[in-house]
C-alpha positions as CSV (number, residue, x, y, z in Angstrom):
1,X,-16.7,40.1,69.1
2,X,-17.4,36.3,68.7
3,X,-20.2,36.2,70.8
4,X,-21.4,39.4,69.5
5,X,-21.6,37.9,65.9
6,X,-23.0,34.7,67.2
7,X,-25.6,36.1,68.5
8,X,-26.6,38.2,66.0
9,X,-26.6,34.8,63.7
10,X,-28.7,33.6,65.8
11,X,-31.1,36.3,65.2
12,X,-31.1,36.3,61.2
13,X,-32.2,32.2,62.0
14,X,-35.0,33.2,64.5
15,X,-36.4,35.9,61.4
16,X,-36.4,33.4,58.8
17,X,-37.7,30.8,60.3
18,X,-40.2,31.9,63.4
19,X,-41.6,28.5,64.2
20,X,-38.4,26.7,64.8
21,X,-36.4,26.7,67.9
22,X,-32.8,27.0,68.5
23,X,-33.1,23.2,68.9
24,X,-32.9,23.0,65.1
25,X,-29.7,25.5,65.0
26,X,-26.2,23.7,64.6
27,X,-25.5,21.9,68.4
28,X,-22.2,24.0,68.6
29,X,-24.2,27.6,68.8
30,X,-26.9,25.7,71.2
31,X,-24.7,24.7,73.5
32,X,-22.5,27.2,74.5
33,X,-24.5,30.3,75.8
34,X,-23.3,33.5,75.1
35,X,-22.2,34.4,78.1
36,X,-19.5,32.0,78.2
37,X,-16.0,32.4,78.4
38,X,-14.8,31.2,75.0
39,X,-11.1,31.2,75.4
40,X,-11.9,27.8,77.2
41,X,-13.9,26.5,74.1
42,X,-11.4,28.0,71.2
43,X,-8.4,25.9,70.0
44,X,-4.8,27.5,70.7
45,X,-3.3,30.0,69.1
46,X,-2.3,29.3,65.3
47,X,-4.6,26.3,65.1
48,X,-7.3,27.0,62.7
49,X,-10.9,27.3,63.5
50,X,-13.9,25.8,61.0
51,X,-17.0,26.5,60.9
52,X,-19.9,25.5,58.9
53,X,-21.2,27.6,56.5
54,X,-24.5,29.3,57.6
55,X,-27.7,29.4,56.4
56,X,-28.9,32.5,54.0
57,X,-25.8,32.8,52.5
58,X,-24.7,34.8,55.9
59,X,-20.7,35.3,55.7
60,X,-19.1,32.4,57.9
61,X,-17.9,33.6,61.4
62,X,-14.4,32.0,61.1
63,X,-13.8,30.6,57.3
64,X,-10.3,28.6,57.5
65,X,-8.2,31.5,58.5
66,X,-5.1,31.2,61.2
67,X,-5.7,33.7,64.3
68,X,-2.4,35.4,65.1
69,X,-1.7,37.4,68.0
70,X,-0.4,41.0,67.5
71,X,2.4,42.1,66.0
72,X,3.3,38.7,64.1
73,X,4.2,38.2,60.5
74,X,0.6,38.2,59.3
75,X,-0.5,41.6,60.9
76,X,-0.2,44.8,58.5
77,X,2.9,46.6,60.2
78,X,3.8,49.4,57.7
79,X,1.8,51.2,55.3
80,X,2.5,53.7,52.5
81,X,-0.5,54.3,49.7
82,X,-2.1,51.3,48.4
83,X,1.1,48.9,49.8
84,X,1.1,47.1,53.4
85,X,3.6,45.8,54.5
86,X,3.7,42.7,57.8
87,X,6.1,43.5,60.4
88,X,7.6,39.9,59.2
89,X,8.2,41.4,55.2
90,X,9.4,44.6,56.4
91,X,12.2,42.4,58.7
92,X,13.0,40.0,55.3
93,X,13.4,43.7,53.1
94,X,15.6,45.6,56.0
95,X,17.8,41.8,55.9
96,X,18.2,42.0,52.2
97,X,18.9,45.1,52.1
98,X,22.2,45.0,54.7
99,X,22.8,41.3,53.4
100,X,23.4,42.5,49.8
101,X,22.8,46.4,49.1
102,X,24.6,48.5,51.8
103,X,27.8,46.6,50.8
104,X,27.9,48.7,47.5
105,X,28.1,52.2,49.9
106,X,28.5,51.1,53.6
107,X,27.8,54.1,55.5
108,X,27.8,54.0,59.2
109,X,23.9,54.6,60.3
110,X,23.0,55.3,63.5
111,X,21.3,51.9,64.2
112,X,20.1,49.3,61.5
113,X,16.3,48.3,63.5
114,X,13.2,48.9,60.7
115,X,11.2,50.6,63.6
116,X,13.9,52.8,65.1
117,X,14.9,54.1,61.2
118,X,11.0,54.9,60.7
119,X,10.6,56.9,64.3
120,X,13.9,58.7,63.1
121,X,13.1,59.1,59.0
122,X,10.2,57.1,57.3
123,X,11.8,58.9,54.4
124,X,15.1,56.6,54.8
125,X,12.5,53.5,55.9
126,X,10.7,53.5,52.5
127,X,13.9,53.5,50.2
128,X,15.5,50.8,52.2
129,X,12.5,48.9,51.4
130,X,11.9,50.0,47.9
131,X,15.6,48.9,47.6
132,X,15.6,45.4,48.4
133,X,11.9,44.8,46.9
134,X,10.9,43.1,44.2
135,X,10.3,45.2,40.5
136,X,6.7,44.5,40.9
137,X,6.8,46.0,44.6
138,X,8.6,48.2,43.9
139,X,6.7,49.5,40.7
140,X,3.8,50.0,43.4
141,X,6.0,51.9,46.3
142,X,7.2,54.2,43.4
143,X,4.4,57.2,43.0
144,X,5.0,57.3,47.2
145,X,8.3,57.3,47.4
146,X,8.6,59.7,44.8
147,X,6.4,62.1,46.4
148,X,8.0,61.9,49.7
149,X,11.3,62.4,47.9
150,X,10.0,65.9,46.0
151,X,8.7,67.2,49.4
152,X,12.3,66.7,51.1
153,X,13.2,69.5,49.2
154,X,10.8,71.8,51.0
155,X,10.7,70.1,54.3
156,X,12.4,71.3,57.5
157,X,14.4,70.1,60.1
158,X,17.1,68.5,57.4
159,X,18.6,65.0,58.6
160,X,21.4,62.6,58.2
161,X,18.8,60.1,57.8
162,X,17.5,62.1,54.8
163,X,20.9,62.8,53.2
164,X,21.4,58.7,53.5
165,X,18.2,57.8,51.8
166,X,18.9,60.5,49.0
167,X,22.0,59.0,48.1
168,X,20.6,55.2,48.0
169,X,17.8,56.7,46.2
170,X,20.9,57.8,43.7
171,X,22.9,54.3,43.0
172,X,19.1,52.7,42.8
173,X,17.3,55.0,40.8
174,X,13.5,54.2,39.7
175,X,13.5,53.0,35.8
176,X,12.9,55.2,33.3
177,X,12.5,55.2,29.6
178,X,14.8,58.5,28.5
179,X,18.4,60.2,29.8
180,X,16.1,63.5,30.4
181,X,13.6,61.4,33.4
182,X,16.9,60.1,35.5
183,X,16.9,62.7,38.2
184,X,19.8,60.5,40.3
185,X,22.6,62.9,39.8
186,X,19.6,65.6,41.2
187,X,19.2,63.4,44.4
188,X,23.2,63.4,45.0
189,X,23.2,66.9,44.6
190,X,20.5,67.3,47.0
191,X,22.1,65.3,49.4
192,X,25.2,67.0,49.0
193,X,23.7,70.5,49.5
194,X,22.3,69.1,52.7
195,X,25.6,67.1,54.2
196,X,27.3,70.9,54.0
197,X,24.3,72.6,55.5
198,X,24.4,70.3,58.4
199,X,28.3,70.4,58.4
200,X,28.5,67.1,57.6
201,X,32.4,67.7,56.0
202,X,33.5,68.8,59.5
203,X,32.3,66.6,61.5
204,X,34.0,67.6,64.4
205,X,32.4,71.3,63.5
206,X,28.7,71.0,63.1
207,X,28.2,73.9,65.3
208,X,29.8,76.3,62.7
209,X,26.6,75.1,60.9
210,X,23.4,74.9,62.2
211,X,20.2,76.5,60.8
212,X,17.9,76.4,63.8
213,X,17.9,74.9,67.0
214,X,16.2,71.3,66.0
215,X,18.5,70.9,62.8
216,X,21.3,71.6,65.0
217,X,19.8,68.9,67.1
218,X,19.7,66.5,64.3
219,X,23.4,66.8,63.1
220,X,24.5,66.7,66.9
221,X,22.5,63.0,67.6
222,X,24.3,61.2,65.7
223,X,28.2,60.3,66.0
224,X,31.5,61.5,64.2
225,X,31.6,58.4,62.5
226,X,28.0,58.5,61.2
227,X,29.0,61.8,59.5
228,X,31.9,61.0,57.8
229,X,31.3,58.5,56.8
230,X,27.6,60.0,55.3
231,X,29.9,62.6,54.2
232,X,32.2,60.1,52.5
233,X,29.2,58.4,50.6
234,X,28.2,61.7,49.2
235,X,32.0,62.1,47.8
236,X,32.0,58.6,46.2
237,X,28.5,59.4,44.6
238,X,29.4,62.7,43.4
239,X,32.3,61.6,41.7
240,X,30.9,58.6,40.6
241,X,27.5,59.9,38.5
242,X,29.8,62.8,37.2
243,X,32.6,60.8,35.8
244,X,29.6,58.8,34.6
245,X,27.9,61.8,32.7
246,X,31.6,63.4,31.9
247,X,30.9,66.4,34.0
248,X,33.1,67.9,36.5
249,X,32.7,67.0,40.1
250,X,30.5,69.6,42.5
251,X,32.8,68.5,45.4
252,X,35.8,69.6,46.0
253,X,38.2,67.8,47.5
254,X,40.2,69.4,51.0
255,X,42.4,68.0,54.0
256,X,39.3,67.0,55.8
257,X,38.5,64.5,52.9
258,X,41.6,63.4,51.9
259,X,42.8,62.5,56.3
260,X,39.0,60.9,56.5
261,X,40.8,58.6,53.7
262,X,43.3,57.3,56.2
263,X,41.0,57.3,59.7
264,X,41.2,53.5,60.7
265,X,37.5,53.4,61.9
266,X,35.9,53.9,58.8
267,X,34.8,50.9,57.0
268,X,38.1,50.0,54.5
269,X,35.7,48.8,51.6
270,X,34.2,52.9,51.8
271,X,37.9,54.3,52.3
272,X,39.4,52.7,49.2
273,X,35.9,53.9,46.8
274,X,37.1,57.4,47.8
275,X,40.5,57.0,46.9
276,X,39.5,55.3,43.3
277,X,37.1,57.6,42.5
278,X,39.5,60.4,44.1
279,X,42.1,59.3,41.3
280,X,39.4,58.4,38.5
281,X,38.2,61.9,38.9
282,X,41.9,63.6,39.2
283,X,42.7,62.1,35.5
284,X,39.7,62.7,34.0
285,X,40.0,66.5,35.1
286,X,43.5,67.0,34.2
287,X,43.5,65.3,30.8
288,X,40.0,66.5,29.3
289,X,38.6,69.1,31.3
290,X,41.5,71.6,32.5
291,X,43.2,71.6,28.4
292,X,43.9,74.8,26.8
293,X,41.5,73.4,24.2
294,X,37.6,75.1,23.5
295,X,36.8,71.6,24.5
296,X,39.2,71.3,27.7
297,X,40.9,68.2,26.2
298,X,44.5,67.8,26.1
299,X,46.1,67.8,22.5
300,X,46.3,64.2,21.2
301,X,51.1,64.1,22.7
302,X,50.1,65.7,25.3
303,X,47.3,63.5,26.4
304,X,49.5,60.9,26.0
305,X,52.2,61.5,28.1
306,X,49.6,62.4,31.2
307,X,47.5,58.8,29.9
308,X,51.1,57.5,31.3
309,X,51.1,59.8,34.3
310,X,47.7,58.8,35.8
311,X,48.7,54.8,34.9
312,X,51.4,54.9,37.4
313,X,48.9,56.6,39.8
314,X,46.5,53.7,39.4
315,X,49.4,51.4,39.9
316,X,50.5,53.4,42.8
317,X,46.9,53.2,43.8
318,X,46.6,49.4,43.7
319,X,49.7,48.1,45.5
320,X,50.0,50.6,48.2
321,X,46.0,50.4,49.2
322,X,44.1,48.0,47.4
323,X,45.6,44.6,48.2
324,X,42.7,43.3,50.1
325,X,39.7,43.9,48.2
326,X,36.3,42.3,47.5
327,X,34.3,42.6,44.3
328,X,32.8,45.8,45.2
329,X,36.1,47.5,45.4
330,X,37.6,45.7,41.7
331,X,34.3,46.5,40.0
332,X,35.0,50.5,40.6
333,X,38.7,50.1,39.9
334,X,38.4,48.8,36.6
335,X,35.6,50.9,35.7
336,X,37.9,53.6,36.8
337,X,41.1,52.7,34.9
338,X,39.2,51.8,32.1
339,X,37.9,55.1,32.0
340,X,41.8,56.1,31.4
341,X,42.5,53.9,29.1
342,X,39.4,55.0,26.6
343,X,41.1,58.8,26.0
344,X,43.7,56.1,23.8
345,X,40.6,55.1,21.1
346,X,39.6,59.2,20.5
347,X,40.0,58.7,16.8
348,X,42.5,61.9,16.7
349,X,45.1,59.5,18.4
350,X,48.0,59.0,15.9
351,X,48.6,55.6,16.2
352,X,51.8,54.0,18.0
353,X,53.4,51.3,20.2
354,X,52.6,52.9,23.3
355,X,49.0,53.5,22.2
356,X,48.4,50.4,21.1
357,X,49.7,48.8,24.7
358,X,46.8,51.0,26.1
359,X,43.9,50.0,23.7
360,X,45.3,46.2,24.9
361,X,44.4,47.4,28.3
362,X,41.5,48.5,27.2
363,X,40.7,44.9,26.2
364,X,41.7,43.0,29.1
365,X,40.3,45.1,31.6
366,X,36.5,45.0,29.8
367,X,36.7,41.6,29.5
368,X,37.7,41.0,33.4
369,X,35.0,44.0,34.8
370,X,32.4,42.1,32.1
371,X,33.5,38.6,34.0
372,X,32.8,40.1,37.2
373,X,29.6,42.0,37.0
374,X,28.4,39.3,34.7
375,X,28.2,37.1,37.8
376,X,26.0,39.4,39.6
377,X,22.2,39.1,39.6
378,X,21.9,42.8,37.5
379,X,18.2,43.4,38.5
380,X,19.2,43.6,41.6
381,X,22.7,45.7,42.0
382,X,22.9,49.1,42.0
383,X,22.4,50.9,38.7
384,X,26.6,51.9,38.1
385,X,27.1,47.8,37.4
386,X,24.9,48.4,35.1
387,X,26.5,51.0,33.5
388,X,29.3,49.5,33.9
389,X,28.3,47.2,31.8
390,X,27.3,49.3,29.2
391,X,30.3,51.1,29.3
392,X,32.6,47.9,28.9
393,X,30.8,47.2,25.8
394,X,30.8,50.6,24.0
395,X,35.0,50.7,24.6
396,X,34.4,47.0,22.6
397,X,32.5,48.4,20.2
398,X,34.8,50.9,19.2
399,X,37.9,48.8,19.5
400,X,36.0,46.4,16.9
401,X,35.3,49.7,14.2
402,X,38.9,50.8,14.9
403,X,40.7,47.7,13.7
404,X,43.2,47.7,16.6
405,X,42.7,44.3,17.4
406,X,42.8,40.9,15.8
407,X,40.8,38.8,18.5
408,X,37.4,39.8,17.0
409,X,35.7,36.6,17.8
410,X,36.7,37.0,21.4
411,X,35.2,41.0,21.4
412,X,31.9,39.6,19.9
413,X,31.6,37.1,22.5
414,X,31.9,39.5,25.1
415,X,29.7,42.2,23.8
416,X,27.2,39.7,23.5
417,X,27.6,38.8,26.8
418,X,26.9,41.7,27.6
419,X,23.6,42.0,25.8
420,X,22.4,39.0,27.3
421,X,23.0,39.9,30.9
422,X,21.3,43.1,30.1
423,X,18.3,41.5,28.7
424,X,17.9,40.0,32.5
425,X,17.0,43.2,33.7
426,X,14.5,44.5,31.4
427,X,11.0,44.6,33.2
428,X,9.2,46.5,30.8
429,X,8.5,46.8,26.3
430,X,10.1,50.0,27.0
431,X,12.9,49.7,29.4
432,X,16.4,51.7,28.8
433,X,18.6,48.0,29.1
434,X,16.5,46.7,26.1
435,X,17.2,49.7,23.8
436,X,20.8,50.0,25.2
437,X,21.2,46.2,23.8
438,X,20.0,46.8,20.5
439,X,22.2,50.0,20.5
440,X,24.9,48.4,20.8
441,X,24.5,45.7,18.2
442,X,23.7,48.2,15.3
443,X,26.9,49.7,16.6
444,X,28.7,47.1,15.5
445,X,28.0,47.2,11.5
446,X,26.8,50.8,10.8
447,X,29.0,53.5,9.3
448,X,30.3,56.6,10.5
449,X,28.4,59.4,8.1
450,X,30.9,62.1,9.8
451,X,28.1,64.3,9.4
452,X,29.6,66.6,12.8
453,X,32.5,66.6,14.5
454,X,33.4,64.2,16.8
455,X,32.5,64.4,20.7
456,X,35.4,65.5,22.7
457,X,33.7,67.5,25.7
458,X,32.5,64.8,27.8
459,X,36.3,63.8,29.2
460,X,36.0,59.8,30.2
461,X,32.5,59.5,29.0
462,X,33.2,60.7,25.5
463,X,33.9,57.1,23.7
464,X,29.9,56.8,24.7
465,X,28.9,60.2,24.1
466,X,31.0,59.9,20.4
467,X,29.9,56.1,19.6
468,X,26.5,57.4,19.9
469,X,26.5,61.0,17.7
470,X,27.2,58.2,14.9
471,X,23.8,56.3,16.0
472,X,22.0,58.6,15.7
473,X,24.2,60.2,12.4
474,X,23.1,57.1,11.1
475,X,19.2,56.9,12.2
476,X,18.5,60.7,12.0
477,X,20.6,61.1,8.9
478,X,17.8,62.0,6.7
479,X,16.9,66.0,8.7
480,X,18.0,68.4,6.5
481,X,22.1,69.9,7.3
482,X,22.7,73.4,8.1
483,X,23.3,75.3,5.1
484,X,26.3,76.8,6.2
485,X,29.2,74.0,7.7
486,X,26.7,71.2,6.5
487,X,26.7,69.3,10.0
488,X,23.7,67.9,11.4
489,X,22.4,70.0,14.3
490,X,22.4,67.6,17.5
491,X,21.2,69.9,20.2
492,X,17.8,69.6,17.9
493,X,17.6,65.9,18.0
494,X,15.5,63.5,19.9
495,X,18.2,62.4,22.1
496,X,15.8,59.8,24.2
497,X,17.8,56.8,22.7
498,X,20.8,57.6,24.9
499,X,18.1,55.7,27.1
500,X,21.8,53.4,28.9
501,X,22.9,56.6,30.0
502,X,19.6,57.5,31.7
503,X,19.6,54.7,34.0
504,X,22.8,54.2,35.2
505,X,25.0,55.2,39.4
């Protein structure tokens, strides 16, 4: 190619200037014919070649540029749209990735290579990258990404590879602006539907379940472990954007589950996420979802006395299987408990000693979650911490408008702590972290217009859920009420500044 381009340099001189010789043409091209080996004249590999600029305004051969031999850092390796990716950056994302990501849902995959995962699923390949990249990156890998994940729906054979990469896709959501764009609880669903297709909850079954000859193939490459684990994930998940969104669960749980809890080969930070969320999702059921009430909440004594039931599970919970944990495990435990102890600030709680203990707990166990995730780098952890967050806040909030505590100073502080670490994840004017922040702050000094009733159907999620009927009560006060009961109609409200819940694991 060199002499090829040398040559035809040499011609575009000769055209311009017929009368001179090549004895006038830079001594480097004279004196090396072109049928000479140049690997004996070239420089070694990685040292950079010069060369002067030609005459006409003719692109230079070489221009200050390293020559690299295939397959190194500097060759494209990877491509998807308008991003390429070098084999070297797609090694630093697949690093990151299992350095800090998987930690959060450590699944057993089949093997961890970048170019074995893309022969097996480029679907999972892509959202291991788009994981660990950068918001600018992976702003660009999104329209892709997207698109490959919208065809999975329609595509055939079904994969473990594919259910994995649905349920990262899940706890790392793209951004979005409104509650009605997060489609994360649609990709765990997905992936659920497509664990129990492939008989991914009996693992030592898959047989009973195949739907064609390749899938069957699929679900039968890859181990026992692989697929409970997977199956595991899709538990944890499940539980975890439901409790989140104070819906019921679409899992239910069996032996199978509950013995995988115990298996010694699983990964022990994966085992005790399915017993806390196991429990998290128990009490939330049994207290505001299973009541004889038209909203499935328990009457105000009765709620109580299970509030104390489901506190000696937790404890329970904590000394017999939690002892050695890391800060993946404590972040879900206190989101979970804390989740418990909200049911004490629904405002028709009559107040008493043994409520008031709980509302403490309350208090102590959103300041310590707020101490740990406030640690993290937000932007990069998966979106529950982030709710998390949020959530620790709101139970603040309404602990401040209650009056039941006298250490206001030290709930300001915290909230605002919250706020700021927020604020370090905001990539855009009209990201949901900045209007969560400035939600909560007019939380703290608007008034309750009681315009409708309060929000009760939402079991652990309904402190959010109510804290934010009197937001928008008090921004959307103004629409004319019904003429009948005189309430404010919220099913016809713009409910787009519920924008923390629509970004959130």
């Amino acid at each position: 190619m060199m002499s090829s381009r040398i040559e035809e340099l040499q011609q575009a001189l000769r055209n311009k200037s017929p009368s001179n010789t090549l004895s006038s043409q830079p001594q480097e091209l004279v004196d090396v014919p072109v049928s000479t080996n140049w690997a004996s004249h070239l420089p070694s590999i990685g040292d950079t070649i010069a060369i002067a600029e030609p005459p006409m305004n003719l692109p230079a051969l070489v221009s200050t540029a390293s020559i690299s031999s295939a397959g190194t850092s500097s060759t494209a390796h990877r491509t998807l749209g308008t991003v390429c990716l070098t084999y070297g950056q797609v090694n630093e994302h697949f690093k990151n990735y299992f350095a800090r990501c998987h930690q959060y849902l450590p699944f057993k995959m089949t093997t961890h290579s970048a170019d074995a995962i893309y022969t097996r699923c480029e679907l999972l390949f892509w959202v291991i990258i788009t994981t660990a990249a950068s918001w600018k990156l992976r702003s660009q890998l999104a329209p892709s990404v997207q698109g490959m994940l919208t065809g999975i729906i329609h595509s055939f054979p079904r994969s473990v590879e594919q259910v994995q990469a649905l349920l990262i896709m899940s706890m790392w959501p793209f951004p979005v602006s409104s509650v009605m764009e997060d489609v994360s609880h649609c990709y765990c669903c997905l992936a659920t539907q497509m664990a129990l297709h492939l008989g991914l909850h009996r693992p030592n079954q898959t047989h009973l379940h195949e739907h064609g000859m390749e899938e069957r193939e699929n679900a039968r490459a890859v181990g026992e472990e692989v697929k409970t684990t997977t199956w595991l994930s899709c538990f944890i998940v499940n539980q975890k954007l439901s409790a989140t969104r104070g819906l019921p669960p679409s899992i239910l749980v069996d032996v199978h589950l509950l013995d995988a809890f115990e298996n010694k080969s699983i990964n022990p930070t994966l085992s005790q996420l399915c017993r806390i969320y196991h429990v998290l999702m128990q009490s939330n059921l049994a207290i505001s979802a299973n009541g004889s009430t038209p909203s499935g909440m328990l009457e105000p004594a009765s709620r109580l006395s299970m509030m104390k039931v489901w506190s000696d599970h937790f404890s329970s919970l904590k000394r017999q299987h939690l002892q050695q944990t890391d800060n993946v495990v404590n972040i879900a435990f206190l989101s979970a408990r804390l989740q418990l102890w909200s049911f004490a600030l629904l405002e028709d709680m009559p107040m008493s000693s043994e409520l008031a203990g709980y509302i403490d707990n309350a208090r102590q166990d959103a300041s310590e979650l707020i101490e740990l995730c406030y640690s993290k780098n937000l932007s990069a952890v998966p979106a529950c911490i982030r709710h998390a967050m949020c959530y620790c806040a709101f139970v603040l909030v309404k602990i401040l408008r209650s009056g039941y505590s006298t250490e206001t100073e030290v709930l300001q502080d915290d909230i605002e702590r919250v706020r700021q670490a927020l604020s370090t994840t905001i990539s855009s004017p009209d990201e949901v972290h900045r209007k969560a922040s400035e939600t909560i702050r007019k939380l703290l000094y608007i008034e309750d217009r009681k315009l409708s009733p309060p929000i009760h159907t939402r079991m652990g999620a309904s402190v959010i859920y109510d804290l934010l009927r009197i937001y928008a009560e008090d921004k959307y006060g103004g629409i004319p009420c019904q003429a009948d009961n005189q309430t404010i109609d919220l099913e016809g409200f713009d409910w787009n500044f519920l924008d923390m819940l629509g970004y959130q694991g």
